[in-house]
N, C-alpha and C positions, 0 to 999 in steps of 0.2 A: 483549526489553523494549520496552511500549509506552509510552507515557503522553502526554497533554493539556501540550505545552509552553506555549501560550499562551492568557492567560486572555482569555476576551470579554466585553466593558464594554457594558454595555447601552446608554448613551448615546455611546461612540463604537466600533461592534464591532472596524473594523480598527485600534485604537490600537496593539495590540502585534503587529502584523501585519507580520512584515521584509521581504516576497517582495512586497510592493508589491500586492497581491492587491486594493486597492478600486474600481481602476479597472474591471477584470471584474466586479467587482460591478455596479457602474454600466452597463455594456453590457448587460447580462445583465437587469436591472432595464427597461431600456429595450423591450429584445425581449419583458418579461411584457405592460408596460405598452400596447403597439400590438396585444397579439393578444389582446381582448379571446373569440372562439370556443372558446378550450379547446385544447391541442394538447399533446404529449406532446416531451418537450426532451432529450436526450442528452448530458450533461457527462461529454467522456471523459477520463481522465488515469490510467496507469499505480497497481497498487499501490504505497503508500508514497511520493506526492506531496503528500500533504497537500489531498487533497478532502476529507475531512470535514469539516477543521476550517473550509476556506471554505466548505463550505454551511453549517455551523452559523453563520459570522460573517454571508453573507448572510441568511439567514434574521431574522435579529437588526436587519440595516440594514432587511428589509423590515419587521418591524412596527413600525420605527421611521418608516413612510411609511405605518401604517395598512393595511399588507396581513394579513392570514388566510393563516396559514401553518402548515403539518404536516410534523414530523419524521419518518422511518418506518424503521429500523434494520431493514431486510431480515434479515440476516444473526443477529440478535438475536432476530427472531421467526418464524422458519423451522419453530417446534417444533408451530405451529396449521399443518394439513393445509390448511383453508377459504381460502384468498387472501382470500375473496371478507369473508367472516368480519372479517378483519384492516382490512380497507380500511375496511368500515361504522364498526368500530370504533374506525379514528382522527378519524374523523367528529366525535364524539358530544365529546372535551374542546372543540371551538370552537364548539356550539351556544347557543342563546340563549334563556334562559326560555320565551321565546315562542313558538319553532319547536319546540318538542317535539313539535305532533302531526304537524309536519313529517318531524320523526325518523322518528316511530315510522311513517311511510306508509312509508320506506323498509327502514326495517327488516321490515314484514311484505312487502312486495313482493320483497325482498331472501330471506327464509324460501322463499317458492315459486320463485325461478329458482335457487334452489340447487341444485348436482349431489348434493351430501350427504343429500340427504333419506331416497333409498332405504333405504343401509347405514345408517342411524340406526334405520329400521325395522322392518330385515331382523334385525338385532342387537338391538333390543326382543324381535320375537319369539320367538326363538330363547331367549332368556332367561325369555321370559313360561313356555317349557315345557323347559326344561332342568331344572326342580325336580321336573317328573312322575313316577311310579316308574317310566316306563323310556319313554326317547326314541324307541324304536322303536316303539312304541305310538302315538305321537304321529306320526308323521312325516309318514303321509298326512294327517293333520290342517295340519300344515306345510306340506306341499306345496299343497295346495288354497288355504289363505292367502297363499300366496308369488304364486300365479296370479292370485288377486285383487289382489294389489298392486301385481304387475304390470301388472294390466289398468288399474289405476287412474293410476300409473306413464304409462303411455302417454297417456290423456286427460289428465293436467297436460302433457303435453309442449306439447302447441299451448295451455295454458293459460300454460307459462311462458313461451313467444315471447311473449303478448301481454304478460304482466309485465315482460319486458324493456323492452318500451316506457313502460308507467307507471313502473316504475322509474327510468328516465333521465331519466322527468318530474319524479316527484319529488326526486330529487336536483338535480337544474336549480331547483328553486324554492327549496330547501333553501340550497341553495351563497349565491343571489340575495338571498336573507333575510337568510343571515348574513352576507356581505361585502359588498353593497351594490356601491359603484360600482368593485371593482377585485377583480380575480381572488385565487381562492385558490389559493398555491402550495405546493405535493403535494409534500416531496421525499422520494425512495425512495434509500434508501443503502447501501450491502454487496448490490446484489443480486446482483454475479458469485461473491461470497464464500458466499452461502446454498446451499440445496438446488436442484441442478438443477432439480427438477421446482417445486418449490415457486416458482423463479424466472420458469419458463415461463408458469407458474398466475398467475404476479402480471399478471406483462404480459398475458395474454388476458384477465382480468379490467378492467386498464385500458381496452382495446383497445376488450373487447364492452360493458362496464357503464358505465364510468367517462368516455366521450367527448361531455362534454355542455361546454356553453357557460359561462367564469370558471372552470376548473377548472384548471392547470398542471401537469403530472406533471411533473418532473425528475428524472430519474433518474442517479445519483452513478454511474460506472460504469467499468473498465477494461474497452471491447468486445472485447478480442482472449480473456480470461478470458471474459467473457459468451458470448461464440460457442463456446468450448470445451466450457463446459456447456450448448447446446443442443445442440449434437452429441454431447454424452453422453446427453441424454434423447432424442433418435430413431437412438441407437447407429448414426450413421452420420459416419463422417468425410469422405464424399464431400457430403454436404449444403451448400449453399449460407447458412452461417451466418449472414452478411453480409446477405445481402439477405434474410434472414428478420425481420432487428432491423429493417429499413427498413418493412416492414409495421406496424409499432409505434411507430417514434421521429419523430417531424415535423420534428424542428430537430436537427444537433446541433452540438456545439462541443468545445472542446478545451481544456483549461485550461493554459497553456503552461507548459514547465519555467522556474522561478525560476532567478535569476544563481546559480551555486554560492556567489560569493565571497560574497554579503550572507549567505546564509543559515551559512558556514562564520564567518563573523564572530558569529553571532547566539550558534551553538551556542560557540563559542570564550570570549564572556564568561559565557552561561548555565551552563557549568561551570567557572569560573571559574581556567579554566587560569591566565590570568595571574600569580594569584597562586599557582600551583602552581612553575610558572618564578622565580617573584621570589624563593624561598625560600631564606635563606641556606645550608642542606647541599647547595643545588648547584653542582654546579660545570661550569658548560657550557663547551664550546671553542668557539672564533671564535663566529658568529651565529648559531647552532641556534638560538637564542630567536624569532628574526624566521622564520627559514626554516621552520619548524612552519606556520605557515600557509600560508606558498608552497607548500608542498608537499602540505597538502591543496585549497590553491587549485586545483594541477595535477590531483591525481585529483580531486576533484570535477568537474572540468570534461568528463568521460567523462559521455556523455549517458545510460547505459545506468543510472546510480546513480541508485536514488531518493533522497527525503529521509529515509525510515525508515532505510536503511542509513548515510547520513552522519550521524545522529541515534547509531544504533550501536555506527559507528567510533569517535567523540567520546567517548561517554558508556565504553567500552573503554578507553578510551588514556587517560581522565581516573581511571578504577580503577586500571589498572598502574600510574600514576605514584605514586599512594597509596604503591602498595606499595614504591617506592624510595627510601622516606626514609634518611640515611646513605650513599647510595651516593658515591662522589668523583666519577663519570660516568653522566650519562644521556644516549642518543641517540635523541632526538624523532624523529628524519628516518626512522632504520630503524624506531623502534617503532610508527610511525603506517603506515608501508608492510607491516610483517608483519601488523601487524592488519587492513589492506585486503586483503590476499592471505589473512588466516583468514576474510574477510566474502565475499568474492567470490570468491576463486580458491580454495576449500581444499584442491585437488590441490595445485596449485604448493606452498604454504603445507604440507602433507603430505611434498612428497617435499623440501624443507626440512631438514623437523625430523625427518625419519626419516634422512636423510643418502642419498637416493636419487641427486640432481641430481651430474653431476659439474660441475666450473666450469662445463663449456663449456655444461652442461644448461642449470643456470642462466641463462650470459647468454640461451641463445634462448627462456626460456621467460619475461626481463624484456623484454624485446624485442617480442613475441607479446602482452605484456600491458599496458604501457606504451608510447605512441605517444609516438614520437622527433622531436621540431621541432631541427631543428640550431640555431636561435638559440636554445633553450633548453636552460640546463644543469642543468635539474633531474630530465630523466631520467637522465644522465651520474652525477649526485650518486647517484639513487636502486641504478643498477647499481652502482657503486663502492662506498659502504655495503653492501650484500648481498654482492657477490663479496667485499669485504676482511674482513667476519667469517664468512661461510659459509670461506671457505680456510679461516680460523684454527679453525671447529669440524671441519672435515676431517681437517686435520692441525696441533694444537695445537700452544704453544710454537715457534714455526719465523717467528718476525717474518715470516709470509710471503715468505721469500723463493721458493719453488713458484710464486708468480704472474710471478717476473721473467727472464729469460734475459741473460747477457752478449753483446754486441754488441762481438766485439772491433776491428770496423771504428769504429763510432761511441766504443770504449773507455766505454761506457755502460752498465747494465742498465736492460734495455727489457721492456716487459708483452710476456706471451705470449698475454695474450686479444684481444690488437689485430685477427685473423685474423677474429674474428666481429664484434665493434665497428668501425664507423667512424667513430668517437669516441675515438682511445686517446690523445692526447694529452689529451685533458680526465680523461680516465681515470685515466692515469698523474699527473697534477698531485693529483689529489684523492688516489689509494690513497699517493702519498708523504707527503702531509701527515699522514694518517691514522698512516700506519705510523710517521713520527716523534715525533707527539703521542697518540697512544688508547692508554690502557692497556687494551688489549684483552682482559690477563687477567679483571679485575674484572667488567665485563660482557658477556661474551661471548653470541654469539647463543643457545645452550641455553640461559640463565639466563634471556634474555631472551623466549623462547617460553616456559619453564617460568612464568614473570608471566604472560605474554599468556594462557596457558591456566588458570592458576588461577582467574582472574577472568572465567572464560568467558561470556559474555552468550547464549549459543544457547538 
């Protein structure tokens, strides 16, 4: 599931903007504004951080300062072969009555340093005598026109070097006409997501065509994805991907990961769990209500999560709750943690629900996946919930006692998972509380993975 969480106000873009993003804009704004020659910008940030929605919002602050500015969905228009094709053509919505015959210099200048021209008339002809009563008849006919066009083919070649140069003239006057005193800013977006080659195509195009003076290319981009797909179009994974993007990108930057908690707050009222919690068929034990978000505070704090994933998780855990209406108990803490583990971990999450893990699997595999601060007890809480209803789907009915040994020195029963935890005192506080107050029949964790999967978001 994707969708446009926040809408942008023409007159104030980043009004609903919770990641605090307008200060980057303003940086960002500042760096167009001094490099008045043309240079090609790199904004790098992982999939599912939410670049698009800040180039769309800058974009918005800039022609709110009177800049020319182009959107360009890589990824969207991958299905035209011509790069070159595509680039003229987002030209053409920001020109101005006037410049038309400006246009059209570049568009015909733009026709002859095409690479496409041959196959456009290799494939006329081919057609022109595909209707004959027999193509073999034709052929040395074919042949002999193929030579000629070839021959002709080669005298454009040093005709299109020269055109490259008119060409970059006329776009230079072109750009200068329309936007006057301040650059036009280019931005290209999905292009590690589009077609390797067609990606490749875009950037030599910028590189050789598009490098003239008031022009900005910005390119929206996760490079570790980019560089994968160029070393899929020169099928070499020894290539030097990295320094191949540096032949292309002038500037770059990095759009830095947003606080989890603002943004786990944003999504938290935008479905408006609150009132899902406040509902009188609930019936929660001690704090669950408050600890729901601590607890996605804590995993969201794993750097490796994007925002499309915590968008995910949210918009999951706000469906399963749907479905527990009438229940006498719901548990926030595990439900929000199994769904993290069906988002990110789906082995673990797998050998779960298939009954693979045994305890002790388990703890190492909460352990491995959840980083332990000993002043916090919220990894402690998230083991203790998993181990207290993972026992009880192992071997049902048995108040878990299988988790405890008698200690007849201490005259105590003491957890037997203390051996792998160095937390079993916080351990044991929690799985006894649980075991004296959870009706662990009514939701047990099968009921509660059979919810999490009915409503599956993949």
């Amino acid at each position: 599931m994707r969708h446009e969480l926040l809408a942008i106000e023409k007159e104030n873009p980043f009004k609903h903007c919770k990641l605090q993003r307008e200060i980057y804009a303003e940086v960002l704004t500042e760096v167009v504004k001094t490099n008045s020659q043309g240079f090609v910008m790199g904004l790098n940030s992982k999939w599912g951080t939410g670049k698009t929605t800040f180039v769309k919002m800058w974009l918005v602050y800039l022609e709110n300062l009177n800049f020319k500015t182009i959107y360009f969905n890589a990824w969207e228009n991958d299905f035209e072969d011509n790069a070159l094709t595509a680039l003229i053509g987002e030209l053409k919505p920001i020109m101005k009555p006037e410049s038309t015959k400006l246009f059209d210099n570049i568009l015909e200048k733009g026709l002859i340093i095409s690479k496409h021209i041959l196959p456009i008339l290799i494939k006329s002809l081919i057609e022109k005598h595909i209707d004959s009563k027999s193509l073999q008849d034709n052929l040395k006919d074919i042949t002999e026109e193929a030579k000629d066009i070839f021959k002709k083919e080669v005298d454009e070649y040093l005709h299109r070097k020269e055109n490259i140069t008119e060409f970059k003239e006329s776009l230079k006057k072109f750009v200068a006409d329309t936007t006057k005193d301040k650059p036009l800013v280019f931005v290209i977006d999905e292009l590690d997501r589009c077609r390797p080659n067609y990606a490749v195509s875009l950037l030599e195009q910028i590189k050789h065509f598009f490098s003239v003076p008031n022009i900005v290319f910005v390119l929206s981009i996760d490079k570790k994805q980019l560089e994968f797909a160029i070393k899929g179009v020169y099928g070499n994974d020894n290539i030097d991907s990295e320094e191949y993007l540096r032949r292309f990108i002038d500037l770059e930057y990095s759009l830095p990961n947003p606080d989890p908690k603002k943004f786990s707050d944003y999504l938290y009222n935008y479905y408006n769990l609150s009132e899902l919690f406040e509902e009188k068929n609930r019936n929660m034990i001690g704090n669950e209500k408050s600890e729901f978000l601590k607890i996605c505070y804590y995993l969201f704090s794993n750097p490796k999560i994007t925002l499309r994933q915590q968008e995910k998780i949210f918009a999951h855990a706000t469906a399963v709750f749907k479905t527990c209406k009438g229940q006498r108990q719901i548990f926030p803490v595990l439900f929000i943690t199994l769904i993290y583990l069906k988002v990110l971990h789906s082995e673990s999450y797998n050998n779960i629900k298939l009954k693979i893990y045994s305890i002790e699997d388990l703890q190492q595999s909460i352990l491995n996946i959840f980083f332990l601060n000993e002043k916090h007890y919220l990894q402690p809480l998230i083991e203790a919930n998993l181990v207290f209803f993972y026992n009880n789907f192992l071997n049902p009915n048995t108040n878990n006692d299988q988790l405890y040994d008698f200690n007849p020195v201490t005259n105590t029963n003491e957890l037997k998972i203390g051996a792998v935890s160095d937390h079993n005192q916080l351990l044991r506080l929690i799985i006894d509380f649980e075991n004296r107050y959870f009706d662990f029949q009514i939701n047990s964790i099968d009921q509660i993975i059979a919810r999490i999967d009915l409503v599956s978001r993949e």
